[in-house]
N, C-alpha and C positions, 0 to 999 in steps of 0.2 A: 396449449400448456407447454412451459418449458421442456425441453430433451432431458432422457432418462434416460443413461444406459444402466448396464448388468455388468459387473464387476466379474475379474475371474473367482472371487471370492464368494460369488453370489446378492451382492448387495449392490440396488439400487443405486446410482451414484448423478450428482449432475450430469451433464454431456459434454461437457468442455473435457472433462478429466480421463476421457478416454483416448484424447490424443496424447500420451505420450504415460509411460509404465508408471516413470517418478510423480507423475500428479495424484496420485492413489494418494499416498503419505501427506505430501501439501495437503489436498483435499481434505483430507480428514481429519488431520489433527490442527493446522492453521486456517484456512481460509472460513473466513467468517464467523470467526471466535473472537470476541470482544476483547480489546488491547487494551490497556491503561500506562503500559510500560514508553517511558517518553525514548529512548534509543531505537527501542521496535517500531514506535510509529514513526522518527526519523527516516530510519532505514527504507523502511515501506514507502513511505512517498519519495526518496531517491531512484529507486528501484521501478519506482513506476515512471517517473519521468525517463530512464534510461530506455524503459520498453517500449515506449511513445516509438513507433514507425515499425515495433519489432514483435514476437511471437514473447509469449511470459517463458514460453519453455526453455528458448535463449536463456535468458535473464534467470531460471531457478538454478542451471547447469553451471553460472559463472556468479551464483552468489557468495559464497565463500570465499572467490578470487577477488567481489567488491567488498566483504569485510574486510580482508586483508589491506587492500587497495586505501581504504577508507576508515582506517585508525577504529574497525568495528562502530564504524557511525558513529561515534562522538565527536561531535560537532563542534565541540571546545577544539577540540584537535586541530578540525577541519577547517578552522576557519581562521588559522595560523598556516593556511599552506600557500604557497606562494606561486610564483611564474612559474619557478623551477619546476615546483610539485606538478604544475598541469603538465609541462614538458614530461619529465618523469612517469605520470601515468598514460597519455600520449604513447610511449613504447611498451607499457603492458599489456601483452597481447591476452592475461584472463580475463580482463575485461572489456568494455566495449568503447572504444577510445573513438568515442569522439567529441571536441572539444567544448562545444555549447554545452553539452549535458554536463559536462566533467566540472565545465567555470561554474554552471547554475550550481551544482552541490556545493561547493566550496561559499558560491556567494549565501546559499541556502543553510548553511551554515551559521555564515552571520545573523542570517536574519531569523535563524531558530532564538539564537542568543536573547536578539531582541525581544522574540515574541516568549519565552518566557521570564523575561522581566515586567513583562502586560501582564499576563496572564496567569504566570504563575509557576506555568508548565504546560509542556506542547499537547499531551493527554486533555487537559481542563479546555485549550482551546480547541483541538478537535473535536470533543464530546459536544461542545456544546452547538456542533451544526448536526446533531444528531434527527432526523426526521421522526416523527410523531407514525411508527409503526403500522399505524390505523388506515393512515395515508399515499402506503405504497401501494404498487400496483402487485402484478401477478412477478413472483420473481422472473428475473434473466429475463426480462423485457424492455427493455431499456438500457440506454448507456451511458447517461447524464439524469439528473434530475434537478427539480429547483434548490436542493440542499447543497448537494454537487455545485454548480451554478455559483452560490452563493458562497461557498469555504471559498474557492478558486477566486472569486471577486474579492473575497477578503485576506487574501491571501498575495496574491498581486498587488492590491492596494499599499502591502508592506514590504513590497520590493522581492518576494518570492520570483524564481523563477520555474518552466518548464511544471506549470500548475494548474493546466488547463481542465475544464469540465468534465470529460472524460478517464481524463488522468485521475483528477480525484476524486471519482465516482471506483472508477476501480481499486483506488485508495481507502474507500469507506466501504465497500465490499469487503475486502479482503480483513480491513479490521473491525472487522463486525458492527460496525457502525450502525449497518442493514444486516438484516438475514437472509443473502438471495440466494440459498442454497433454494432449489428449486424445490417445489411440489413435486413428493413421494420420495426424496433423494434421503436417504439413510443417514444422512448428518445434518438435518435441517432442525429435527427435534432435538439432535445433542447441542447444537446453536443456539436453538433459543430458550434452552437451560442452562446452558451458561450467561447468557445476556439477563435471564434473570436474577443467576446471582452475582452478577457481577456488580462492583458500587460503580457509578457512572464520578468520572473525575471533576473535582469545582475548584 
């Protein structure tokens, strides 16, 4: 069974979210609450390729400093930014300057543009790699899966970058995609009462 700890609160919680005070808050109010909002799911798969090689704890501590950085992740913006602009963020030290991630946003950028001219909207194509619930394993068991797998193939295919299986497995975790708050963890029932009343995006 997945790690449980005990909150100083008293409550259950995954076991990831005892490494560090500020994951209490994420934990409980974000992670694993069903998105439909397309900037949030932007954001969120930026943020996860940036953590690629890194701790999330990094990455919660300097997200405000990647809003700021990052025109609040609109991606119309972002994708009007130029050589300079990588130079530019290159010397902001609140976020984590390094230059592959920084180019992939900007190019990932463009290629949001595109994918909602497919699609519709970035929400419509992420939902729709949504896994058949029935299907998953025991949560926090795993750290790719064939849905995972498959957004990342389809996603690369469109010139995405820094979108790898992992990456966006952690990217469909966090936007509820999945429910893998663990068994017994104190937010895994508020998850999947919101998943049920949430409308899935088409």
């Amino acid at each position: 069974m997945a790690n449980i700890v005990v909150g100083k609160d008293g409550q259950p919680r995954c076991g990831w979210s005892a490494s560090a005070p500020e994951f209490d808050a994420y934990h409980d109010a974000e992670w694993g609450y069903p998105v439909g909002d397309d900037i949030r799911l932007f954001e969120k798969i930026c943020l996860e390729s940036f953590q690629s090689g890194l701790s999330w704890r990094t990455i919660l501590a300097k997200r405000e400093n990647f809003r700021a950085a990052f025109a609040g992740f609109d991606w119309n913006v972002i994708a009007t930014y130029t050589d300079a602009d990588v130079e530019r963020l290159l010397q902001d030290a609140g976020i984590i300057r390094h230059r592959g991630k920084i180019e992939a946003v900007i190019n990932n950028a463009k290629r949001a543009q595109e994918l909602v001219e497919e699609a519709g909207s970035l929400a419509a194509f992420f939902w729709s790699f949504e896994p058949d619930p029935q299907s998953l394993p025991e949560p926090q068991t795993q750290s790719t899966s064939p849905d995972s797998v498959a957004l990342s193939k389809a996603l690369k295919k469109r010139g995405w970058k820094f979108v790898g299986p992992t990456t966006v497995f952690a990217f469909m975790q966090a936007m509820g995609l999945i429910n893998d708050h663990a068994l017994g963890c104190c937010c895994r029932e508020k998850a999947a009462r919101a998943r049920a009343a949430f409308t899935k995006p088409v």
